[in-house]
N, C-alpha and C positions, 0 to 999 in steps of 0.2 A: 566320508560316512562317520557319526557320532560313534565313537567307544565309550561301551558301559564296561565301566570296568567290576569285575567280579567280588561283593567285602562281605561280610559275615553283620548282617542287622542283629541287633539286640531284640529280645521279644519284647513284647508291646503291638498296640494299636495305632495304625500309621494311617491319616485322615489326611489321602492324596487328592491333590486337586486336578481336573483332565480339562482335556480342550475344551470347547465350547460349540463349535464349529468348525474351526482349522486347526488339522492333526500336530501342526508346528509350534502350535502355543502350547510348549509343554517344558516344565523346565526339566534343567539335568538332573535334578535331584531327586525329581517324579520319575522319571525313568529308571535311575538306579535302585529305589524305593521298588518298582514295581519288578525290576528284573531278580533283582536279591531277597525277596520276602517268600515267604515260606507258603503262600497264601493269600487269594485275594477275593474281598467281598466286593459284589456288585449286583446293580440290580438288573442289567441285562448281561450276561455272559455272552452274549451275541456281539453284541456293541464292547465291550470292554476287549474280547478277541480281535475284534478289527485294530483296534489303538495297539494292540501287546505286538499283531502281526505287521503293521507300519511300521515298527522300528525291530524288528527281526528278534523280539522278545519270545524266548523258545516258551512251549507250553507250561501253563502255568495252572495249580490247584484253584479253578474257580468253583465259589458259590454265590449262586443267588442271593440278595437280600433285596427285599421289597417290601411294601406297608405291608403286606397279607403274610409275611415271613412269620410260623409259628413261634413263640418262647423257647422251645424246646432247639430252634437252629443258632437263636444267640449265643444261649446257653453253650450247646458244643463248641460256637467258637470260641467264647472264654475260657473253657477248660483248656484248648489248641494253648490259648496265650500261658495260660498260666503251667503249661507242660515245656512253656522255652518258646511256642511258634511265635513268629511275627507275622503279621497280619494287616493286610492294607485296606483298607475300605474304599471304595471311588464308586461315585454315579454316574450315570452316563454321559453327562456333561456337566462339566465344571466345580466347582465346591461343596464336596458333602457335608448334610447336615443342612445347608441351606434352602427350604422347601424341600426336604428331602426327608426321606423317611431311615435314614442312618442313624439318627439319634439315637434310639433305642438304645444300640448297641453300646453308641459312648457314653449314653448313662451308666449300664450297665458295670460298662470297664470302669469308670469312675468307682462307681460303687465296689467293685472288687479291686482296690488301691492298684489299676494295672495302669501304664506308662501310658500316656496319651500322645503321640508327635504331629501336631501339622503341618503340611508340607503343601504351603501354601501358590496361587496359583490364580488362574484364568476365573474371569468371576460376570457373568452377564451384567449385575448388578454396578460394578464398576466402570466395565467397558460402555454402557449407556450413559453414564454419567455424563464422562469424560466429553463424549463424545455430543454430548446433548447440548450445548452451547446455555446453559440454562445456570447463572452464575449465582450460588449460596454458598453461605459455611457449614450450612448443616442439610443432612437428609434424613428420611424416614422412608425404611424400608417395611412394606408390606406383605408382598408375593402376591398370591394368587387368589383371590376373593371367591367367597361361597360361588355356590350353580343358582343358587335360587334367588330371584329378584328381592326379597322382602330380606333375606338375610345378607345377600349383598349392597343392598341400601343404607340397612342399619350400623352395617361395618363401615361404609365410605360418611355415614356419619360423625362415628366415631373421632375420621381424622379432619375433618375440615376446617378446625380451627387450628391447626398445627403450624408453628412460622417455620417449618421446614420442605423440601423436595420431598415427593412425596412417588416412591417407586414402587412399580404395579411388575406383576408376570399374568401375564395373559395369555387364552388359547386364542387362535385368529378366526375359528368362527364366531367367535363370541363378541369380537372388536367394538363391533359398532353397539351392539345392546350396551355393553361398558361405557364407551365412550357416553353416549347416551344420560346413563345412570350418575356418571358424575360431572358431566352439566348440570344435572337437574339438582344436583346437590351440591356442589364444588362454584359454580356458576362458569362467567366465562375465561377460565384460569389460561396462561402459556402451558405448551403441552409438546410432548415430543414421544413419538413414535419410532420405536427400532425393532427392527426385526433381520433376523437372518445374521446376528452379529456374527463377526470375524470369515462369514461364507461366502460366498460369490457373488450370491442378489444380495450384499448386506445394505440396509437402506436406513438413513435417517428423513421422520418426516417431521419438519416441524412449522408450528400453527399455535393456534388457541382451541378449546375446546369445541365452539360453537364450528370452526372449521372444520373439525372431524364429524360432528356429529352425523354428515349425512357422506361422509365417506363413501364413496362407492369403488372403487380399487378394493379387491380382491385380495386382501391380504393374507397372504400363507408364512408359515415357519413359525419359528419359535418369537415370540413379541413383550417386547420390555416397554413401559409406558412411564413418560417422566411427566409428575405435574405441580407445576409453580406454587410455591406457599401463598395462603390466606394473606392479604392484605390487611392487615387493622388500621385501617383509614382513620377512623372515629378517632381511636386510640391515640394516633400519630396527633393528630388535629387538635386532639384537648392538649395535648400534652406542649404541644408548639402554642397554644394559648395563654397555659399555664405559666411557664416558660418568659415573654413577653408580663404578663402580669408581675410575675415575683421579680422583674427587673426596674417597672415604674413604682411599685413600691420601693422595691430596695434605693432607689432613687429619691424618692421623695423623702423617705424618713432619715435614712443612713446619717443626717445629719442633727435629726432630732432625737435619734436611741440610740442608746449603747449597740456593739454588737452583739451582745448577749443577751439583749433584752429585746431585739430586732430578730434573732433566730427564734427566740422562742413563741414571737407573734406567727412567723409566716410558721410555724408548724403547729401551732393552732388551727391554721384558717385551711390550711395545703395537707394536714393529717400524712408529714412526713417529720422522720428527726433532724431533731434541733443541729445535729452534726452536719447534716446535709446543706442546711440552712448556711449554717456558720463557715462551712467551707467555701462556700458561694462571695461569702462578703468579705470574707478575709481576703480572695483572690481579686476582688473589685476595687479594695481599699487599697493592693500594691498596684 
């Protein structure tokens, strides 16, 4: 059995990160955070009592904090911090702050020069990733897109030209209208469906969009959507054109112009600099 060992936290603001699904992804330092803090914010005290009573964490000062939390409960917490308390914040699953309605509070603490600590952790966002089989250097995290068609349209506009992964959180009744919506604006992208991460049905689905679209599987739990960056085909193509062209010139003349009078043609004609040019021919000439 894990021992927490009993220390004296400093006051401050401690932005704890919780499981996800499985009560074991949790680090030592979250637990000790959580046993040793003077107080803890969450947004369900229901769900944050289940985690405290898995690892025999004795009762603990909770409160509430959710989008509909008045000013007036932040407020009392900060005064907590700034009297000495220390103060953990966690949502019900995984990294507060992230689609999460915490913020608030760490603006606030920010704005009252009070100690900020993360205590980092379990993150849906990561764990999809990883696991998605879906290979870039870069991503673009979203969350959860409007309720309403026209407004969720005009957001999945926003990103469709992005050369990154592009990560959704979704409800699972909503799956298939989503899926849906970014077909018809995304086209037919690689796409990857998780749900239920780190739980028991945890499932990776993966396909293309136009494969989801008429989904019929039932999908329930919590749902992370991965989908593959915009293609700039055109882009690539002129560019591999271009490419080829500034090669049969460089060719052809290299031996009739100076190098410096041969960079400053092709960035005439190519509206690139002359340095670019010149680095080109220098390397061609050794």
């Amino acid at each position: 059995m894990l021992t927490i060992d009993n220390i004296l936290l400093p006051s401050g603001l401690y932005i704890v990160s919780t499981p996800i699904g499985n009560l074991k992804d949790i680090t030592v330092r979250a637990l000790s955070v959580l046993k040793n803090c003077d107080l803890i914010a969450c947004e369900d005290t229901r769900v944050t009592r289940k985690l405290l009573s898995s690892y025999k964490i004795k009762s603990k000062n909770l409160v509430s904090l959710h989008e509909h939390s008045p000013q007036q409960k932040l407020i009392f917490l900060i005064d907590k911090i700034k009297k000495g308390k220390s103060i953990a914040l966690v949502s019900d699953a995984g990294t507060p702050i992230i689609s999460d309605p915490g913020i608030q509070l760490v603006i606030l603490a920010i704005n009252n020069n009070i100690k900020i600590t993360p205590i980092p952790g379990p993150s849906a966002i990561t764990a999809s990733l990883v696991g998605s089989g879906l290979a870039h250097n870069n991503f673009f995290f979203i969350g959860f897109l409007p309720n309403k068609k026209k407004q969720r349209i005009n957001t999945l506009n926003k990103y469709k030209k992005i050369d990154s992964l592009l990560i959704f959180y979704e409800n699972a009744k909503r799956i298939k209208e989503t899926i849906n919506d970014m077909f018809s604006i995304f086209g037919n992208r690689k796409c990857v469906i998780a749900r239920e991460l780190t739980k028991y049905y945890e499932t990776f689905y993966r396909g293309d969009l136009k494969k989801f679209k008429n989904i019929k599987e039932n999908l329930k739990g919590e749902i992370t959507i991965i989908i593959s960056p915009c293609e700039n085909r055109k882009n690539k193509e002129k560019s591999d054109i271009e490419e080829d062209e500034v090669k049969k010139i460089i060719s052809f003349t290299k031996k009739k112009l100076s190098t410096k009078n041969l960079s400053e043609l092709l960035s005439i004609i190519y509206k690139k600099p002359k340095k670019f040019f010149y680095t080109k021919l220098i390397k061609t000439i050794r």
